[in-house]
C-alpha positions in Angstrom: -127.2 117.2 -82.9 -125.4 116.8 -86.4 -123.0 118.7 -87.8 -121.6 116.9 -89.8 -124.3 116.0 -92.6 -122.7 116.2 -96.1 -123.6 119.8 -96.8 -122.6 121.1 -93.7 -119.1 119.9 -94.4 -119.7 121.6 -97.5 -120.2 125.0 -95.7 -117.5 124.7 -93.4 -114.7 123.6 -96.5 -115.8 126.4 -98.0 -115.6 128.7 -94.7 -112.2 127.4 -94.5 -111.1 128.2 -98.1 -112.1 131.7 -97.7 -110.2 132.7 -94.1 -107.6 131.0 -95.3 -104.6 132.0 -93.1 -106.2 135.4 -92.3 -107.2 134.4 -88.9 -106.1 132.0 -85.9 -109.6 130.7 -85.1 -113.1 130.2 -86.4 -116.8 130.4 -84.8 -118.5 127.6 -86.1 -122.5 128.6 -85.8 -126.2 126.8 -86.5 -128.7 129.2 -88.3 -131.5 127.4 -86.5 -129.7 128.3 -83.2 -131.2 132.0 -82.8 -132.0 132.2 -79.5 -128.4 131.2 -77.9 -127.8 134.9 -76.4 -124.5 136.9 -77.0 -123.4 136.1 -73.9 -122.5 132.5 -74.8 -120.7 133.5 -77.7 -118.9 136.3 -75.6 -117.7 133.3 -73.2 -116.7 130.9 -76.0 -114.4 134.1 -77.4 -113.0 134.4 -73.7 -112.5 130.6 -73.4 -110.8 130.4 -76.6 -108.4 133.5 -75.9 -107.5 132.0 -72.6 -106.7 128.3 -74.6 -105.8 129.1 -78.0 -104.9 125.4 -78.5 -108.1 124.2 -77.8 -111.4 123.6 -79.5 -114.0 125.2 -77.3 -117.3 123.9 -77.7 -121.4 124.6 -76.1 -121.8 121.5 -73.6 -125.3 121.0 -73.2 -125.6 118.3 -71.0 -123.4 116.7 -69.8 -120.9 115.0 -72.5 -123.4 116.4 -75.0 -121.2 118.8 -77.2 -121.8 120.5 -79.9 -122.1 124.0 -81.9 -121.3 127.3 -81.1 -117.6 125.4 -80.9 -114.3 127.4 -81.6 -111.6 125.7 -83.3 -108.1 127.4 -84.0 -106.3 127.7 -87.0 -104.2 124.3 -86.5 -107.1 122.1 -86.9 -108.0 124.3 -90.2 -106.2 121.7 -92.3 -108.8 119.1 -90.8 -111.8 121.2 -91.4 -111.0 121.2 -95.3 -110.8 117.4 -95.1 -114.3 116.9 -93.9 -117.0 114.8 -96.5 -120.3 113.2 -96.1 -121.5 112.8 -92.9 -118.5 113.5 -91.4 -118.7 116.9 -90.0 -116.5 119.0 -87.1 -118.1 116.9 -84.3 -115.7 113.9 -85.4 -112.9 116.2 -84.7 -114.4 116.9 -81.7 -114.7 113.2 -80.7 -111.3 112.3 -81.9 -109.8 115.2 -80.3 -111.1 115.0 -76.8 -107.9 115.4 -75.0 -107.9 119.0 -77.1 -111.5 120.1 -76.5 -112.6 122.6 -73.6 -116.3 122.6 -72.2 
């Protein structure tokens, strides 16, 4: 999985830039991912209510994380940092102790 190739950090800075400070959390989602049903994403909203200060992400084997992944509004800052092939999965890796399967 890779989501963090340079233009997806592109998408997501600019995601960023325009929430701004309007909201406490962001969905961050795969076009080529159609098929995950709304129930996933209705569980990832529930998770990340219940653990605001978390980044929920999809596990999809085990230790195998990735996108749909909800991160809230204090890792913004570090979503507007990302370049090149760093993407939100390095945040996910350095952040481990903050994540929630």
């Amino acid at each position: 999985m890779n989501i963090g190739g340079s233009r997806n950090a592109l998408y997501i800075r600019c995601a960023i830039d325009q929430i701004g400070g309007q909201y406490n959390s962001v969905l961050l989602v795969l076009s080529d991912q159609p098929l995950i049903p709304a129930d996933h994403y209705r569980n990832l909203i529930k998770r990340s209510r219940d653990k605001p200060n978390k980044i929920v992400v999809t596990e999809y084997k085990i230790d195998l994380l990735g996108v749909p992944a909800i991160f809230p509004e204090s890792f913004f800052r570090r979503l507007q940092m990302l370049y090149g092939d760093k993407g939100a999965l390095s945040i996910v890796v350095e952040e481990k102790h903050r994540v929630e399967r």
